[in-house]
N, C-alpha and C positions, 0 to 999 in steps of 0.2 A: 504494500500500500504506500502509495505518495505522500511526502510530507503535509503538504497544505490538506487533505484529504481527513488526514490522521486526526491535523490539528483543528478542519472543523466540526468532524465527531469529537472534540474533547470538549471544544466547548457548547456544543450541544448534549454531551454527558452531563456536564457539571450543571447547565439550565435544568436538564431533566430531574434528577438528584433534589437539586434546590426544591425544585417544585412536587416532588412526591409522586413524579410519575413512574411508579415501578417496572408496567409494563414496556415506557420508552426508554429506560434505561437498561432491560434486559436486551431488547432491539439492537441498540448504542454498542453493547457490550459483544453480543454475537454478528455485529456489523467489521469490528476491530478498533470501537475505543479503547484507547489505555485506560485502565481503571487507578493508575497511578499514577496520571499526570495532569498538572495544573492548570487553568486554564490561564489564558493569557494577564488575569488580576492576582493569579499565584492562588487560587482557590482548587480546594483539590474536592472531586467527585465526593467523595465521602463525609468529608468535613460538611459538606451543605448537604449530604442526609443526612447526617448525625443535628445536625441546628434545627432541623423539622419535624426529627423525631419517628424518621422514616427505619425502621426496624427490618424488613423486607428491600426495600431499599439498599442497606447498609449490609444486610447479609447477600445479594446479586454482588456488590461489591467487592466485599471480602472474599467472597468466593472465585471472583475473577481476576484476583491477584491486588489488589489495594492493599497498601502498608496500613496497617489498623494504628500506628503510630506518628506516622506522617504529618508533618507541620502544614498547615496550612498559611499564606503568609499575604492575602487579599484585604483591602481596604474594607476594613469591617468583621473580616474572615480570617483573624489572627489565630495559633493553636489548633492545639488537637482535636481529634474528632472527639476523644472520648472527655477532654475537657467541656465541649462543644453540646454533646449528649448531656451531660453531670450540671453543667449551669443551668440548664433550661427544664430541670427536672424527666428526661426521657431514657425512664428507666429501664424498660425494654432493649430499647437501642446501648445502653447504657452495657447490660448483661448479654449484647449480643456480641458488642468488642469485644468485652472481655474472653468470651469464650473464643473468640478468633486470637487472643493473644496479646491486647492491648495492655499497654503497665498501666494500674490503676497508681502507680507510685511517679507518676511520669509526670514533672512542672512543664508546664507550657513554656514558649515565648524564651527555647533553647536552654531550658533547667532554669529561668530565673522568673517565672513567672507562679501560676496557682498549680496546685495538682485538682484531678476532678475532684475529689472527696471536699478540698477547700470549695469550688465552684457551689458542690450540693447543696455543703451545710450553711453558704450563704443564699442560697435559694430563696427561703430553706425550702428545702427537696428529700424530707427522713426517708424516705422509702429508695430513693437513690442513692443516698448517705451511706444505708444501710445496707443494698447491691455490693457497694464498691468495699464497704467494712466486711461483707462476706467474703470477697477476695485478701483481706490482710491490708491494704492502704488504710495509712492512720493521717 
């Protein structure tokens, strides 16, 4: 596949994702999106499921090779996905990272920023608090 081709399925992944369209991002994905690459604002496919709370979503993604750790680094679209899940209370998505692999020990914004468990329990979000406290993050 062509570069420009590549890059305009990434960033019609990354609108898909955003907007919770599952079935267009499964499309996207068996078309030859990268599910690991940014779109042109440094936004990554995952990261804008994870901020919608897109559970099914974020699990097409991980399954199609998305880093579950992956910075996202777009104006507004700072951090990780599972910080990204954890601030907005979406617990689901929250416990679907994890199970793909995500550190719930992981600060944002290159080790200097929140981890999700801080995100949660400024929510506050106890029942996501409480996901990420399942896994061992304190």
């Amino acid at each position: 596949m062509n570069r420009r081709r590549r890059k305009k399925l990434t960033k019609r992944l990354t609108a898909a994702a955003m907007s919770g369209a599952a079935p267009e991002v499964d499309r996207l994905l068996r078309a030859g999106a990268d599910p690991s690459a940014a779109d042109a604002d440094g936004t990554t496919p995952l990261y804008a499921a994870c901020v919608q709370g897109s559970a099914d979503t974020a699990r097409s993604l991980l399954a199609a090779g998305a880093p579950p750790d992956a910075e996202s680094a777009g104006p507004g679209a700072e951090g990780t996905p599972l910080c990204a899940a954890a601030c907005w209370g979406h617990t689901e998505t929250v416990r679907t990272l994890l199970a793909h692999g995500a550190d719930p020990g992981l600060r944002e914004d290159h080790g200097t920023g929140r981890t999700p468990l801080e995100w949660a329990t400024a929510g506050p979000h106890p029942e996501t608090a409480d996901a990420l406290r399942a896994t061992g993050a304190r």
